[in-house]
C-alpha positions in Angstrom: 3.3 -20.0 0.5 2.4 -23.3 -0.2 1.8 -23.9 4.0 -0.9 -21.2 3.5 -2.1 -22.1 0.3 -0.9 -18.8 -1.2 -1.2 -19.2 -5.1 0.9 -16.2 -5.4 2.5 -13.1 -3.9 2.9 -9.7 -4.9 6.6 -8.6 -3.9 8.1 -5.6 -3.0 10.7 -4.1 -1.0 8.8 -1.9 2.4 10.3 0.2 4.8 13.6 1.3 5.0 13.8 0.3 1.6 17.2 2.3 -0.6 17.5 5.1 2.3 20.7 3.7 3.1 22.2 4.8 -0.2 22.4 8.0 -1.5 22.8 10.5 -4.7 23.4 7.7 -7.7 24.3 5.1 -5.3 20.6 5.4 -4.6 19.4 5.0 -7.9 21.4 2.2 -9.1 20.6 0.1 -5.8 17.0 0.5 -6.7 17.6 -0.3 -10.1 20.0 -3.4 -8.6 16.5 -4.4 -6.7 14.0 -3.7 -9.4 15.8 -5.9 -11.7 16.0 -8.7 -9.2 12.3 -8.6 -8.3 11.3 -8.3 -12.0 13.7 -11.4 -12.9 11.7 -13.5 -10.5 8.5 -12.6 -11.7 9.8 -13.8 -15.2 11.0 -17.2 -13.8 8.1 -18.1 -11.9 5.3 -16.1 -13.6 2.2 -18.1 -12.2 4.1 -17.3 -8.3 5.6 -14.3 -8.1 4.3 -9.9 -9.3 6.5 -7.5 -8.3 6.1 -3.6 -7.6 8.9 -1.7 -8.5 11.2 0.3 -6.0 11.6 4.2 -6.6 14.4 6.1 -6.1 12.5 9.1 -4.1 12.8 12.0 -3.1 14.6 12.4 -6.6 12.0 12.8 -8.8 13.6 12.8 -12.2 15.1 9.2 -10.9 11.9 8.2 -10.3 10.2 8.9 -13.4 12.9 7.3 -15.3 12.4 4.0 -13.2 8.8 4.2 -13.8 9.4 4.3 -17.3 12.1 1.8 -17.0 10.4 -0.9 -14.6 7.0 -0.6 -16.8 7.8 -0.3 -20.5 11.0 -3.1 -20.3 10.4 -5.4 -16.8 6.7 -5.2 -17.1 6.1 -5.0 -13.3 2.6 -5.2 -11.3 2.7 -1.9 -9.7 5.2 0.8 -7.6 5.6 0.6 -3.8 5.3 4.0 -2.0 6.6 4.9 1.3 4.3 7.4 3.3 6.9 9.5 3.3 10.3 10.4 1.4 12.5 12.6 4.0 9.6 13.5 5.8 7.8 14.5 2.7 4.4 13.3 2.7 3.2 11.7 -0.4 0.3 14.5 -1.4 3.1 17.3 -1.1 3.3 19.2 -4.7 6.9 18.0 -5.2 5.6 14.4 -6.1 2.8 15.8 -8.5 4.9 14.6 -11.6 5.3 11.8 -10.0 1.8 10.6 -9.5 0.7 12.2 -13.1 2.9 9.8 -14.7 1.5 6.7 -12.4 -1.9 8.0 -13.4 -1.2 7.8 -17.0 -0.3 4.5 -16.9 -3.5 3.4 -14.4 -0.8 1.8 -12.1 -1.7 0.3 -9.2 0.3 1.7 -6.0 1.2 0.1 -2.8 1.7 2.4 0.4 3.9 1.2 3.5 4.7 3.0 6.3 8.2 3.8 7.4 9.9 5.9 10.0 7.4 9.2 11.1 9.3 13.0 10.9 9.0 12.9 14.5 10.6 11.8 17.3 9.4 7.9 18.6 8.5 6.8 21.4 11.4 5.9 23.8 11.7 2.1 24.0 9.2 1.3 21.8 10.1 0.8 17.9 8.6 2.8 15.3 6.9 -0.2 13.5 4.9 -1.2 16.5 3.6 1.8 17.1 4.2 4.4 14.7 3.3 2.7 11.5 -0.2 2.6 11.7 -0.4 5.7 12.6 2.2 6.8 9.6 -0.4 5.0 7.6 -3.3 7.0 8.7 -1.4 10.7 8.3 -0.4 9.8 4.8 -4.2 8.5 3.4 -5.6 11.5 4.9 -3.1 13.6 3.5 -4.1 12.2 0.1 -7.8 13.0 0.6 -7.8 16.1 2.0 -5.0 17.2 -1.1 -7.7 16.1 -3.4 -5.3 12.9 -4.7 -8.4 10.4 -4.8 -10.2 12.4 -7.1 -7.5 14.2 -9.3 -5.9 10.7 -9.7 -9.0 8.8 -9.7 -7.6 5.7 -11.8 -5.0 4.9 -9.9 -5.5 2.2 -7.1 -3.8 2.9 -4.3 -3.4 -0.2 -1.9 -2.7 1.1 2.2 -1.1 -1.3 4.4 -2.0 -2.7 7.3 -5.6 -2.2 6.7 -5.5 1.0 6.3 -3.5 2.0 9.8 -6.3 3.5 12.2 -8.2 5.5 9.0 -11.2 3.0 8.9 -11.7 3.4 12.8 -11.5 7.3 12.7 -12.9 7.9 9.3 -16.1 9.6 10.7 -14.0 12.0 12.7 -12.0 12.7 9.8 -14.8 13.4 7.2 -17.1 15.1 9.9 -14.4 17.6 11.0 -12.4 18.1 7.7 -16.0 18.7 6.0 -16.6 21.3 9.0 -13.1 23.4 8.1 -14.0 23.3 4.3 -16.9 23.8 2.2 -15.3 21.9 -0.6 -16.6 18.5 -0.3 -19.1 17.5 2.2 -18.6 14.7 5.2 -20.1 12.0 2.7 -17.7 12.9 -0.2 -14.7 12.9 1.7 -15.4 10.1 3.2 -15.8 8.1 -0.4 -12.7 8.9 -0.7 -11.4 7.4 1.9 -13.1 4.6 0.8 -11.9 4.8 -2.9 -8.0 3.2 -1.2 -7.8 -0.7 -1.3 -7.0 -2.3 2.2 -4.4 -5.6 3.1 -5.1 -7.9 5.9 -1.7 -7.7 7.1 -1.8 -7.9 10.9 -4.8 -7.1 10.7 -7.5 -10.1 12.3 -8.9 -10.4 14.5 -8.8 -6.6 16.3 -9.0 -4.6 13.1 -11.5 -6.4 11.4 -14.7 -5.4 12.3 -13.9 -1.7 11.8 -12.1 -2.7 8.2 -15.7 -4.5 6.9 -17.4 -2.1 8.2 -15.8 0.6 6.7 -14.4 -0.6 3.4 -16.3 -2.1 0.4 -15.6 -6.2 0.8 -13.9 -5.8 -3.0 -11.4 -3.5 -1.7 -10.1 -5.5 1.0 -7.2 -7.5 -0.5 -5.1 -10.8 1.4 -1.7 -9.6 2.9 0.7 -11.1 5.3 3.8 -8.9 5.4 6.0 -11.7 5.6 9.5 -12.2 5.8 9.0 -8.7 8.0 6.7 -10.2 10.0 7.8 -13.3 11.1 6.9 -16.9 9.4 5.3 -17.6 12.8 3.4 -14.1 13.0 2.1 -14.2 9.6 0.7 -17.8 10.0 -1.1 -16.4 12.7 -2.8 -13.7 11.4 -3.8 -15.5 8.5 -5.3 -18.0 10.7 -7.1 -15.6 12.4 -8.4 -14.3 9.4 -9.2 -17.8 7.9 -11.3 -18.2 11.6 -12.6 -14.5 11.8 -16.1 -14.7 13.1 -18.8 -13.1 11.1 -17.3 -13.6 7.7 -18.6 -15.5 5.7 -16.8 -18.3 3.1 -17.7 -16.6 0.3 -16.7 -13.0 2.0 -13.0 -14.7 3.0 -12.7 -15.8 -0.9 -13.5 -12.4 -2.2 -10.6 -10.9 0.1 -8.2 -14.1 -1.0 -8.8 -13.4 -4.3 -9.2 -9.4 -4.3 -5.9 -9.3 -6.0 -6.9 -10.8 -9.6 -9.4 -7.7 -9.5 -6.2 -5.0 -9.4 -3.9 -7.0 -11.7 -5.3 -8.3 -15.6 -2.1 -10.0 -15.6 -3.4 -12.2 -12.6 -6.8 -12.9 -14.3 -5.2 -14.8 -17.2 -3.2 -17.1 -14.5 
């Protein structure tokens, strides 16, 4: 962090995450982890925020730990997976779950992990499939109507989004054709509504991510220690180098995250 000139980072356990463990060896692993993440945060305050592991697919679990994580370890957020068992996150069984993050305004990050399907032989899921994972799982959330039923909380997608600011014209041109609900230009607002990292993102991803996404909801990520130290130094570099942004522009991403968190505002 200090190589890069991070001030701080937002923590969280991604991909495979507690899948390992099951039943109640599940939940008190992610309760082992949440406490752990939070106890950093309170140790190094002005370094460290911290979004708290759920216990999903069990819902009941994971309402507790919201409860838990928010009321008594005062985390930043909740880290999602785009899918729980091959559950996507707009499926009806995690409604309770997203009323109660809604409630609280929380602010949600999405990572991508293994696909319900089978990968590609040879070639590991998070080099191909996670973008993609990415992509299913936003679209899934718009076209479920999760942007505007759960309009206060911010949802961060990894990545950049996967491939959704590339393909987001497709996407709200033929969804909008299927469905008279919500025209080509709402839907695709909503798509737009989701905040966007910069992990592994620059330079190839860029110019579809500015063109697509409002400059305030693009947010700096690295996906470090998952990404290699040498990997994430790189894309941060080609970032800091990206042609066509401007200094100010590059601050505005740097800095996106003090405009999620209050906590960050008062540091």
């Amino acid at each position: 962090m200090d190589e890069e000139e991070i001030a701080l980072s937002v923590l969280s356990l991604t991909a495979p995450g507690v899948d390992g463990w099951k039943g109640d060896d599940r939940l008190d692993i992610t309760r082992r982890v949440n406490d752990y993440g939070a106890a950093l945060v309170q140790r190094f305050p002005d370094r460290f925020g911290y979004f708290a592991t759920l216990a999903l697919p069990d819902v009941d679990a994971a309402l507790g730990e919201i409860a838990r994580t928010y009321d008594e370890l005062h985390v930043d957020g909740v880290v999602l997976h785009s899918n729980f068992g091959g559950i996507y996150l707009g499926d009806p069984c995690f409604d309770r779950v997203w009323e109660e993050l809604e409630n609280r305004s929380a602010t949600v990050f999405i990572h991508p992990t293994t696909p319900p399907m089978p990968i590609v032989p040879g070639v590991p899921g998070p080099l191909s499939d996670y973008p993609a994972e990415t992509t299913r799982c936003a679209l899934d959330l718009v076209l479920k109507g999760h942007r505007k039923r759960f309009a206060s909380t911010s949802v961060i997608l990894s990545h950049g989004g996967g491939f959704l600011p590339y393909v987001s014209s497709r996407f709200a041109e033929l969804s909008a054709s299927l469905a008279n609900d919500r025209s080509a230009e709402q839907l695709k607002a909503e798509m737009q509504s989701f905040y966007f990292d910069t992990a592994l993102v620059a330079p190839s991803g860029l110019p579809s991510l500015l063109a697509f996404a409002p400059l305030d909801h693009i947010v700096f990520g690295t996906d470090f220690p998952y990404a290699s130290e040498k990997v994430s130094k790189t894309f941060t570099d080609n970032l800091d180098r990206a042609s066509g942004l401007t200094a100010e522009q590059l601050e505005t991403i740097n800095s996106g995250a003090t405009r999620l968190f209050a906590r960050l505002q008062r540091i």
